[in-house]
C-alpha positions as CSV (number, residue, x, y, z in Angstrom):
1,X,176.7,127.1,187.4
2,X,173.5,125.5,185.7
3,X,175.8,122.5,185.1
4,X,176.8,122.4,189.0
5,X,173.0,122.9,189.5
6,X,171.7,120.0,186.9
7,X,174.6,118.1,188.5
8,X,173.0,118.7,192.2
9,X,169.5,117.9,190.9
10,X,170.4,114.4,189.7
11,X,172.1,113.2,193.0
12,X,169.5,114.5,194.5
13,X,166.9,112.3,192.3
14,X,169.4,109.5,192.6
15,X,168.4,109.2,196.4
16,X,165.2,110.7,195.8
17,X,163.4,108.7,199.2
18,X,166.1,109.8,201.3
19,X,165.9,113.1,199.8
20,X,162.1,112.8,200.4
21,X,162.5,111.8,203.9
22,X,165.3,114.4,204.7
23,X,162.8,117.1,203.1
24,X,160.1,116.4,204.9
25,X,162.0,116.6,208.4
26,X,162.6,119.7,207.4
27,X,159.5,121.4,206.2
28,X,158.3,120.0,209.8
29,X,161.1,121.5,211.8
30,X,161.0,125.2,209.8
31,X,156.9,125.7,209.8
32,X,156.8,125.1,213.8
33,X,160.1,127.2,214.2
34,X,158.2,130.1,211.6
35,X,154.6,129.8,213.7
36,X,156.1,129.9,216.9
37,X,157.9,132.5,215.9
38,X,155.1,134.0,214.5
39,X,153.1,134.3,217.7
40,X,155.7,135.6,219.9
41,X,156.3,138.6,217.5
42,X,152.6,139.4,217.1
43,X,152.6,139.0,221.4
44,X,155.5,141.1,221.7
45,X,154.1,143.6,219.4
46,X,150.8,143.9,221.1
47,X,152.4,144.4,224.7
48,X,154.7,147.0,223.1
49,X,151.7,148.4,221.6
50,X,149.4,148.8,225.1
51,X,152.3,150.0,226.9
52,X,152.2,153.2,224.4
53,X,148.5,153.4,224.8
54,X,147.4,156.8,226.2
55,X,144.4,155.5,227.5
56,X,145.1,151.9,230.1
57,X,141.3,151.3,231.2
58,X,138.6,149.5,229.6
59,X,135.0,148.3,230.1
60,X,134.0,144.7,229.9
61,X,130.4,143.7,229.4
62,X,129.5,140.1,229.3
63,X,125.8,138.6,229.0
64,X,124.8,135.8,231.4
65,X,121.0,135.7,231.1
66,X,120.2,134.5,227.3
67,X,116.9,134.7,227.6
68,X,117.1,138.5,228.4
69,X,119.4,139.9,226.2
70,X,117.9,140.3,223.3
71,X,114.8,141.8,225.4
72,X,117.3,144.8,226.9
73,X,120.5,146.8,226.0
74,X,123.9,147.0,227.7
75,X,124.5,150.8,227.8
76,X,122.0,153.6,227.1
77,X,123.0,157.3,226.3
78,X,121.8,158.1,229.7
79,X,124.1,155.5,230.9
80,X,126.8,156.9,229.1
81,X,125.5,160.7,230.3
82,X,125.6,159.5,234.4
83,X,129.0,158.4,233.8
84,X,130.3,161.2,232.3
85,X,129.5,162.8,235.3
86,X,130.9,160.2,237.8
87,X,134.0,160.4,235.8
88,X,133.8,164.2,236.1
89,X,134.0,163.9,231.7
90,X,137.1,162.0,231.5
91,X,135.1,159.3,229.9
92,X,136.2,158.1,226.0
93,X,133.1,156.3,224.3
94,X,132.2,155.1,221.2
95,X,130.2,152.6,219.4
96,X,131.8,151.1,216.3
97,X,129.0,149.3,214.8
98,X,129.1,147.1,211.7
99,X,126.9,147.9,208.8
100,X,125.4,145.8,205.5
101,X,123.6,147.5,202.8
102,X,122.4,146.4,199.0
103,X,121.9,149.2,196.5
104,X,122.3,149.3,193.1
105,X,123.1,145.2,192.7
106,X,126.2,146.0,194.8
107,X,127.0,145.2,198.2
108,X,128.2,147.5,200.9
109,X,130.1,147.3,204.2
110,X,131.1,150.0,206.4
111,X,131.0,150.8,210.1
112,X,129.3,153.0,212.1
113,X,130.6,155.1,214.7
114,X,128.7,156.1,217.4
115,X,130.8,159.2,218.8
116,X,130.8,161.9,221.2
117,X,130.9,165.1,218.9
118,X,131.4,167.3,222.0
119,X,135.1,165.3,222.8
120,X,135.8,164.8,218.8
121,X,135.6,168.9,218.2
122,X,133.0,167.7,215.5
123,X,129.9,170.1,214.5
124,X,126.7,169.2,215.6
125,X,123.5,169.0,213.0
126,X,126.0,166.8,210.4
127,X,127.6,163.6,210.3
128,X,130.9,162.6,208.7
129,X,132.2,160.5,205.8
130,X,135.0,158.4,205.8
131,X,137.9,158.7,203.3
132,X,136.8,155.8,201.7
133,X,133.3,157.0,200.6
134,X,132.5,154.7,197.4
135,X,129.1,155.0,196.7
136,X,128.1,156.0,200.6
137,X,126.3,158.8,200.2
138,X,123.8,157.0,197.7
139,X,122.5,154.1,200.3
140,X,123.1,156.1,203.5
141,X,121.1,158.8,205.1
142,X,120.3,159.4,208.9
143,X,117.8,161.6,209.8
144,X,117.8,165.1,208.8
145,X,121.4,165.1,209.1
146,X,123.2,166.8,206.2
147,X,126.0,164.1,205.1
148,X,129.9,166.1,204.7
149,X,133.2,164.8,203.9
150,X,134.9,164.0,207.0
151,X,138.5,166.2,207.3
152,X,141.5,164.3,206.2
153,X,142.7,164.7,210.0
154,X,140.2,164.4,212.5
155,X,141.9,164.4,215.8
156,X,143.5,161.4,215.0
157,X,145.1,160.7,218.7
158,X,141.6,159.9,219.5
159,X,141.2,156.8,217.7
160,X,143.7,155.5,219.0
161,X,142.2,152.7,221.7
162,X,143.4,149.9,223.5
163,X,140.8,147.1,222.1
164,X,141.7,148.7,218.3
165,X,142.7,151.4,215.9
166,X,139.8,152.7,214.2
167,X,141.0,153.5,210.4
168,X,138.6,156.3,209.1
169,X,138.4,155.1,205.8
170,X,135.0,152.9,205.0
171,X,132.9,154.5,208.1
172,X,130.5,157.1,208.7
173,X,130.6,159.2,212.1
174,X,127.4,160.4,213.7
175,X,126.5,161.5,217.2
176,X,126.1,159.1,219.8
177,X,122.7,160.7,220.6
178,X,122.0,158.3,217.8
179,X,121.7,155.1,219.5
180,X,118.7,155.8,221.1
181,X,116.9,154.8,217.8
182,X,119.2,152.1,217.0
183,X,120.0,150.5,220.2
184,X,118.5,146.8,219.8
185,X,121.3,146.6,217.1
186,X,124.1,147.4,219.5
187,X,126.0,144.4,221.1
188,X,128.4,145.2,224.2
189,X,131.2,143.9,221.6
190,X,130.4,147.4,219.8
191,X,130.5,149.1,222.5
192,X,133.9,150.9,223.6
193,X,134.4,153.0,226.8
194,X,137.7,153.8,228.0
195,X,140.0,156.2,230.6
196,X,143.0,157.4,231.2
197,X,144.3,156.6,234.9
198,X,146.4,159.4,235.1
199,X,143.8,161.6,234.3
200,X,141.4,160.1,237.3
201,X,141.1,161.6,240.5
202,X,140.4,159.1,243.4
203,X,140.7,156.6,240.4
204,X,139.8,153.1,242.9
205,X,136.4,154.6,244.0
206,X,135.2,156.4,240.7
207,X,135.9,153.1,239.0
208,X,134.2,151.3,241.5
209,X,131.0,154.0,241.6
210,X,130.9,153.1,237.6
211,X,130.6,149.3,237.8
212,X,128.5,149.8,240.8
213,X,125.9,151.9,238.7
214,X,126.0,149.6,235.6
215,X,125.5,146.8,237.5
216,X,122.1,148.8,239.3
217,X,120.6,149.4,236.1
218,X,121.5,146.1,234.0
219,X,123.1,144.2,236.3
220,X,120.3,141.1,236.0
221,X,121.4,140.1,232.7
222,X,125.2,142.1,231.7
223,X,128.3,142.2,233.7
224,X,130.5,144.9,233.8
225,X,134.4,145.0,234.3
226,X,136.9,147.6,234.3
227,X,140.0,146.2,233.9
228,X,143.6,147.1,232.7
229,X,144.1,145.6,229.3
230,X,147.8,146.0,229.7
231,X,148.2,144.1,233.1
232,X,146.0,141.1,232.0
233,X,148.2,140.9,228.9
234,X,151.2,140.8,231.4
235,X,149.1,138.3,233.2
236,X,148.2,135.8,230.6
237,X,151.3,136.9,228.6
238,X,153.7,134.9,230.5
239,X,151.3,131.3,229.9
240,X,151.4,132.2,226.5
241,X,155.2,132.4,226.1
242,X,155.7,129.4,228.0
243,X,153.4,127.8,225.3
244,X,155.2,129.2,222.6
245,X,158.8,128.4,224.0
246,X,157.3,124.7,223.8
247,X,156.7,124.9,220.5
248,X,159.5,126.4,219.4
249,X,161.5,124.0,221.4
250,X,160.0,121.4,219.4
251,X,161.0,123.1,215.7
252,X,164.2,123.2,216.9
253,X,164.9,119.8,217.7
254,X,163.2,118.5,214.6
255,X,165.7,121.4,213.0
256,X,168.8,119.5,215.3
257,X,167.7,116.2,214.0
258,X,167.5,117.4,210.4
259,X,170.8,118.6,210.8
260,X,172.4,115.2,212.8
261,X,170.4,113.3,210.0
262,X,172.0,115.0,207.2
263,X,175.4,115.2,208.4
264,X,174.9,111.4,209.0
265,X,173.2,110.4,205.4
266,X,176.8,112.9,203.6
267,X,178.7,111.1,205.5
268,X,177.9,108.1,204.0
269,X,177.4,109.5,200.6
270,X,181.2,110.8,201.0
271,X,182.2,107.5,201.2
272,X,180.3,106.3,198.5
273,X,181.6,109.0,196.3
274,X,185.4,108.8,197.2
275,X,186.4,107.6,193.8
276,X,184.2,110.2,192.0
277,X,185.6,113.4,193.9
278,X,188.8,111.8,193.0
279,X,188.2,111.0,189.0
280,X,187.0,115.1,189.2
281,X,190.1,116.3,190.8
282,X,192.3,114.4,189.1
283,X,190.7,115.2,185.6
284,X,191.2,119.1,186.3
285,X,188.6,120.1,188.4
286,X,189.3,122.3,191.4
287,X,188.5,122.2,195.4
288,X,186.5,125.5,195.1
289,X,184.3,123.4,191.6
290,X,183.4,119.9,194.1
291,X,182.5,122.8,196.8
292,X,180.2,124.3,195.0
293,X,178.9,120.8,193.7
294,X,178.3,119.6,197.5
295,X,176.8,123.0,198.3
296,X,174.4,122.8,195.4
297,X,173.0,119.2,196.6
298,X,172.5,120.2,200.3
299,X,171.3,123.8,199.6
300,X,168.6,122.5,197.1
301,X,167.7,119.7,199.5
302,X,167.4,122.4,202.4
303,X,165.3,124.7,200.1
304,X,163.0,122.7,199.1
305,X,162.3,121.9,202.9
306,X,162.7,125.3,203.7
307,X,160.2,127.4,201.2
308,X,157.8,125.0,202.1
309,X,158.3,124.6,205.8
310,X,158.2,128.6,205.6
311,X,154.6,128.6,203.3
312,X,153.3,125.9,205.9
313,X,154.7,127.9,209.0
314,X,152.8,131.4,207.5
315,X,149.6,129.4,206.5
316,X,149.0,127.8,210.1
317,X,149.6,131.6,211.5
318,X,147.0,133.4,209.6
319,X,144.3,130.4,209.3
320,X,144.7,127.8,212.0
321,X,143.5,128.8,215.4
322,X,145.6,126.7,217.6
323,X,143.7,128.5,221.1
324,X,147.2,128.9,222.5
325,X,146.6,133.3,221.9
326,X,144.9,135.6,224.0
327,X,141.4,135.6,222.2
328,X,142.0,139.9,220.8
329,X,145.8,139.3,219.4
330,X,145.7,139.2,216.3
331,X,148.9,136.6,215.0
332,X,150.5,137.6,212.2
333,X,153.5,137.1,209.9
334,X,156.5,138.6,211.1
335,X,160.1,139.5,208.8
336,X,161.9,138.2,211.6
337,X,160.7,134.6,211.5
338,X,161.5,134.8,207.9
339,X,165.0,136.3,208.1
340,X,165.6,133.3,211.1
341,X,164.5,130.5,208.7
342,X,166.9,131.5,205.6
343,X,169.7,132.3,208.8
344,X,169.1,128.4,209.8
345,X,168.9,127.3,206.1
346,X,171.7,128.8,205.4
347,X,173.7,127.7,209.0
348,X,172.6,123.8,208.4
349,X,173.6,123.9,204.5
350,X,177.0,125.7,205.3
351,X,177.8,123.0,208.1
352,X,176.4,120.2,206.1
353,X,178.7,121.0,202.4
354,X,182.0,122.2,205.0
355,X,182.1,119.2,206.9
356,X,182.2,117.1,203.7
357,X,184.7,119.7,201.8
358,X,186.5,119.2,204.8
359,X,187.1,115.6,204.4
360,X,188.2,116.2,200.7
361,X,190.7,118.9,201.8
362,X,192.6,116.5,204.0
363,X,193.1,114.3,201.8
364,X,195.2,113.2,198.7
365,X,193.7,112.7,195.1
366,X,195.5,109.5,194.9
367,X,193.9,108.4,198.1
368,X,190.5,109.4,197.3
369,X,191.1,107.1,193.6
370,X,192.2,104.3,196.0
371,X,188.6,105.1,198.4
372,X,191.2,105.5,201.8
């Protein structure tokens, strides 16, 4: 086999800027296959993922007036109070706000969540740590509050939201009475407020009592939205798949010119290599040995392509913004775009070594000695 392999390698370097050329076709049609790929799983995923969400409503809050922003907050906890009643308590809040401390020479990131304690089942007069409490409770105190280790499972079907999934590792949980000292730090990107439609009676005019309010108390410099995360997916979802569809169009016809370019360039080599193929078979060697010899040269020169085209393709998906996403999905690398570019390695180099086996098979040694 290492023979076959060593064997494969040489041809290979033998025709090494065709080889280069055929290569690089490649690694261009298998990246843009993998990324586009890539985003439609992670699009998929997230539309499968707010369809299961328990909770279908959101707040929006965009600033508009620069000048004023830093001057006044978005929400207040009388805000959040005054809609707790509108919403007759069917209101899910919390403020997940980022936090930077130095102690000790080390540096420390966690967040802060701002919660209802009341919806949480949480006891008042503490707050809680995360699981993840490395060095916490030495740089972080808030007010008279006596720190605890937060329960392994703290009604965990809470966290689940439709902007994100809040993992209760590095954070520290304290009332949302609390942001009356802190509020100049909160941004409306903190700030979380969601419902539950099903939940809602006369849902159209509570919602529209909510934004009404909002925009009475802050309306000069925020605006406020409550919108269906799930719908506008559907609603910019389908823009983005027709995006994607282009894109993967386009790794697939680099892919179908790889392929028309390879079977072209073996076709040639076939003839060039007549007499060889024929010295082989008529020195001993078997069908099933030149196979594997024709296999090794196009599989090598497909993998090569291929690993890279794949490292490329997964690179571009988790560090190139190409602004074709939604702005909050998140694209990542999926198994399925990897399992499709070893299916097409595979397809092209199986095609590719058959049609030349092929040729051999039909005919003659004698003829292949003679180059017919």
């Amino acid at each position: 086999m290492s023979y076959i392999i060593r064997r494969a390698w040489q041809r290979l370097k033998w025709n090494k800027w065709i080889s280069i050329l055929m290569i690089i076709e490649m690694i261009l049609g298998m990246s843009v296959l993998v990324y586009a790929m890539n985003m439609y799983s992670s699009l998929v995923k997230e539309e499968r993922r707010r369809a299961n969400q328990s909770r279908d409503l959101c707040l929006e809050i965009s600033g508009f007036n620069e000048k004023m922003l830093s001057e006044t907050v978005a929400l207040t906890i009388q805000d959040y109070e005054k809609i707790q009643k509108i919403s007759s308590g069917k209101t899910f809040f919390y403020i997940a706000l980022p936090e930077f401390y130095v102690a000790n020479d080390k540096n420390y990131e966690f967040t802060m969540i701002l919660a209802d304690y009341d919806k949480l089942g949480l006891k008042k007069g503490y707050c809680y740590w995360g699981s993840n409490k490395e060095s916490i409770e030495d740089i972080f105190t808030i007010s008279e509050m006596v720190p605890r280790k937060m329960p392994t499972r703290i009604n965990e079907q809470s966290w689940k939201t439709e902007v994100e999934n809040i993992e209760l590792k590095n954070c520290v949980i304290v009332p949302v009475e609390y942001m009356e000292q802190i509020e100049q730090k909160i941004e409306p990107a903190y700030i979380h407020m969601e419902w539950n439609s099903k939940e809602l009676e006369n849902k159209d005019q509570m919602l529209k009592n909510i934004e009404e309010y909002l925009n009475k108390m802050h309306g000069e410099v925020y605006s406020y939205r409550i919108y269906s995360p799930e719908i506008d997916l559907k609603n910019n979802g389908y823009k983005v798949k027709q995006s994607i569809r282009v894109i993967m169009q386009a790794g697939i016809l680099f892919l179908i010119a790889f392929l028309g370019g390879m079977i072209s360039i073996f076709e040639l080599l076939f003839n060039h290599r007549k007499k060889a193929y024929g010295i082989s078979l008529a020195c001993g060697a078997d069908y099933r040995t030149v196979f594997y010899e024709m296999f090794a040269e196009v599989a090598l020169l497909n993998g090569i392509g291929m690993f890279i085209g794949i490292g490329i393709g997964y690179i571009v998906t988790y560090f190139v913004d190409m602004g074709i996403m939604i702005g909050y999905i998140k694209v990542e690398g999926s198994i399925v775009s990897f399992i499709a570019s070893i299916s097409v390695y595979l397809l092209i180099t199986i095609i590719v070594s058959g049609k030349s086996y092929i040729k051999i098979k039909q005919r003659k040694v004698i003829e292949l000695l003679n180059g017919d």
